[in-house]
Structure formats: structure tokens, C-alpha cells
DORONU-424163 format. One record per residue (C-alpha): residue number from 0; residue in three letters; z, x negated, y negated. Coordinates in pm, 1 decimal, m for minus. Example, Ala and Ser with C-alpha at 12.3 -4.5 7.8 and 13.67 -1.06 7.14 Angstrom:
2
 num residuo       up     east    north
   0     ALA    780.0  m1230.0    450.0
   1     SER    714.0  m1367.0    106.0
//
This chain:
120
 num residuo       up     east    north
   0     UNK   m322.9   5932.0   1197.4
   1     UNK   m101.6   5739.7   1343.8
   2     UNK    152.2   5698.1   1036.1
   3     UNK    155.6   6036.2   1020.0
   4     UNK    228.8   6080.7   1356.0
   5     UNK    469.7   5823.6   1379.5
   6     UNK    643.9   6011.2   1102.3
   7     UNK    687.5   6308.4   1256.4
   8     UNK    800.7   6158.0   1584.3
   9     UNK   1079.1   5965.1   1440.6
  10     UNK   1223.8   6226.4   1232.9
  11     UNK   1163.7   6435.8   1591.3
  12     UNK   1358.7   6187.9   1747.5
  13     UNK   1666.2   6196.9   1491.5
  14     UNK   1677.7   6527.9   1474.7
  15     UNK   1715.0   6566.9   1859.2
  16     UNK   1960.8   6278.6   1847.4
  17     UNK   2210.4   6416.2   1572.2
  18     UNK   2192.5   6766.2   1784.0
  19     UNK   2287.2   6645.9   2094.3
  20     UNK   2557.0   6477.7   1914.5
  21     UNK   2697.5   6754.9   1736.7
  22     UNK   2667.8   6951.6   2121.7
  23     UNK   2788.1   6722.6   2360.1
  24     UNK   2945.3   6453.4   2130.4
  25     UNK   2926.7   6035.4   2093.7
  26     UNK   3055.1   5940.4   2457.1
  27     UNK   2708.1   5945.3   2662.3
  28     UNK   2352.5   5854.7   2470.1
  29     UNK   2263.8   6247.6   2541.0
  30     UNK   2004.2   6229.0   2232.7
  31     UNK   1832.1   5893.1   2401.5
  32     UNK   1820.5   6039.4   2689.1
  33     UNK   1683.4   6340.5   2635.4
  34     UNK   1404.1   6178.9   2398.1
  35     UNK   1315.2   5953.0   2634.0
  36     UNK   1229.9   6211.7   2977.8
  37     UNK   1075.4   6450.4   2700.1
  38     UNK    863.4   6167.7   2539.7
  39     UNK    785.7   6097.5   2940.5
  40     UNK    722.1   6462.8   3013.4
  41     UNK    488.2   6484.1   2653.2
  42     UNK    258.3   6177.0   2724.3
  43     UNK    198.5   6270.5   3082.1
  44     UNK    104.2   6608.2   3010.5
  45     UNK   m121.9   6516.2   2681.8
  46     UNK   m266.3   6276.7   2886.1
  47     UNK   m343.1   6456.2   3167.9
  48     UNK   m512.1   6773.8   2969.7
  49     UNK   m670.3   6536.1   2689.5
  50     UNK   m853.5   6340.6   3008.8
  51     UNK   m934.5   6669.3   3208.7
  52     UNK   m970.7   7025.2   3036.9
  53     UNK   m972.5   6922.4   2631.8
  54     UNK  m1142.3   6591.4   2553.1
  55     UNK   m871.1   6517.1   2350.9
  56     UNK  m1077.1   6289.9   2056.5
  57     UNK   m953.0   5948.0   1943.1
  58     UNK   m826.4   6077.2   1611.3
  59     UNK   m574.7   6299.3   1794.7
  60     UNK   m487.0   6083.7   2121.7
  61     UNK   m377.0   5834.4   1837.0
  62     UNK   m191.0   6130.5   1633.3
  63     UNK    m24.7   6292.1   1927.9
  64     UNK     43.9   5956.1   2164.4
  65     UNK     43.3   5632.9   2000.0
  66     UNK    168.3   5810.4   1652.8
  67     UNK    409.4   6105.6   1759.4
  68     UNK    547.8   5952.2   2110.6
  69     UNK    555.3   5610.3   2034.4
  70     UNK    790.3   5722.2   1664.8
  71     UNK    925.3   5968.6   1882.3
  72     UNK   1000.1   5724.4   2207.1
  73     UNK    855.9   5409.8   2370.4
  74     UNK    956.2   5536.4   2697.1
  75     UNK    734.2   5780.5   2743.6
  76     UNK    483.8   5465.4   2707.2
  77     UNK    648.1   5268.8   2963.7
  78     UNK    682.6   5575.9   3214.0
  79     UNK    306.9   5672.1   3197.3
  80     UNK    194.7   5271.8   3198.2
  81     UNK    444.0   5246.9   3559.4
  82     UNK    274.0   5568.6   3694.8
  83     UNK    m83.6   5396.1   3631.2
  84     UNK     21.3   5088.7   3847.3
  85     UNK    135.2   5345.6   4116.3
  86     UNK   m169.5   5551.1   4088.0
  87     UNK   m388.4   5231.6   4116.4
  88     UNK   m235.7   5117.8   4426.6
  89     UNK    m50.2   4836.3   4273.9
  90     UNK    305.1   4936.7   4396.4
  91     UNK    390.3   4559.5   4387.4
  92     UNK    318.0   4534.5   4000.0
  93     UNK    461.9   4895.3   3924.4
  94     UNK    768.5   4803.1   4098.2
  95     UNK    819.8   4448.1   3924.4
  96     UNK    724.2   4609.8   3571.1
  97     UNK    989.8   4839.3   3581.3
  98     UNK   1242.9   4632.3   3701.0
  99     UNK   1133.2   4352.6   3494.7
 100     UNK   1136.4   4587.3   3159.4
 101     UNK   1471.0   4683.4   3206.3
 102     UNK   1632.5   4389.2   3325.1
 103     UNK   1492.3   4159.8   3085.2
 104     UNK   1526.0   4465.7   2834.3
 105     UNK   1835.7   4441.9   2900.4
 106     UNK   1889.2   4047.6   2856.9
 107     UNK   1733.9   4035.5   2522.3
 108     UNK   1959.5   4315.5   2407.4
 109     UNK   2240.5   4100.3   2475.2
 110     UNK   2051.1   3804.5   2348.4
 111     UNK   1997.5   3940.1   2040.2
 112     UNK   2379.2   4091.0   1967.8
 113     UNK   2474.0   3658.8   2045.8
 114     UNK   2210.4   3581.8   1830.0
 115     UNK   2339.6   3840.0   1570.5
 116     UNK   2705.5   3766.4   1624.6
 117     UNK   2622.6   3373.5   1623.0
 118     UNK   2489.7   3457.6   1262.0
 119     UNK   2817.7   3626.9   1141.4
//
């Protein structure tokens, strides 16, 4: 289930990519972005309704969110996992995740193009 899922997501995700390219063009990460607030948008709703009115079953939790969002976007992961610190109470560790994930996101992107250059 989630191969399959996974499957679907990332062709999803191209798909919506090579759109907003042909609409808006290569000079902002338009298809990115939009993935990543609808992935956000997707898990928080499936979550929400398979935890409250549809006892959304294991088989399709892993079909819809770890298969289809997570090949569709890891975002929508991170956004839902930030919004359980803050619903918890643990504003500290909600804060410091997201920071940390982009920041450090961020410093083993360029880690990896030095690593990648160093190669070449």
C-alpha cells in the first residue's frame, strides 16, 4: 500500500510541478511550493477525519499518508509533526524543530553540493 501510494504521489507531485512551470515559468519554485502547503493541507485534513468521523484503517492511513503524501511531499510530514509539538504544549520543542529542520536542512544542502562538487 504504500508503494502504490508512493507512486501515485510522486507522479502527483511532477505533474503539479511541470504545470506550474509551464504557468508561471522557472524563476520561483511555484510547483514546490504549491506541493508542499497542499501536501500540508492533505495530511492535516486526512488526519483529522481518519482520527474523528472515519476510522481511517491502517491499510489506508499508510496508502493515503505515508504512501501518497510522503511520494507526493515530506512537508506535509514535517508541518503536521510541528503542529503535534504545539498541540502538546511543547512550544519550546515545536519551535526548535522547525527552525532546526530548516536551518540544518539547509546546511546539508549546501554540504552535500561541496561534497558533490569536491567529487567533480
Amino acid at each position: 500500500m504504500i508503494a502504490l501510494g508512493a507512486a501515485i504521489g510522486a507522479n502527483a507531485r511532477y505533474m503539479v510541478t511541470l504545470l506550474a512551470l509551464r504557468q508561471w515559468g522557472p524563476a520561483f519554485p511555484y510547483g514546490t511550493l504549491i506541493v508542499n502547503v497542499l501536501g500540508s493541507f492533505l495530511i492535516g485534513f486526512i488526519m483529522v477525519l481518519g482520527t474523528t468521523r472515519l476510522a481511517l484503517s491502517e491499510t489506508w492511513r499508510l496508502l493515503l499518508v505515508t504512501g501518497l503524501l510522503g511520494g507526493f511531499t515530506t512537508f506535509s510530514s514535517f508541518s503536521y509533526e510541528a503542529y503535534q509539538l504545539f498541540v502538546a504544549g511543547n512550544l519550546w520543542s515545536a519551535c526548535l524543530y522547525l527552525a532546526g529542520s530548516v536551518m540544518f536542512g539547509l546546511l546539508a544542502l549546501l554540504l552535500g553540493i561541496g561534497a558533490a562538487r569536491m567529487l567533480g
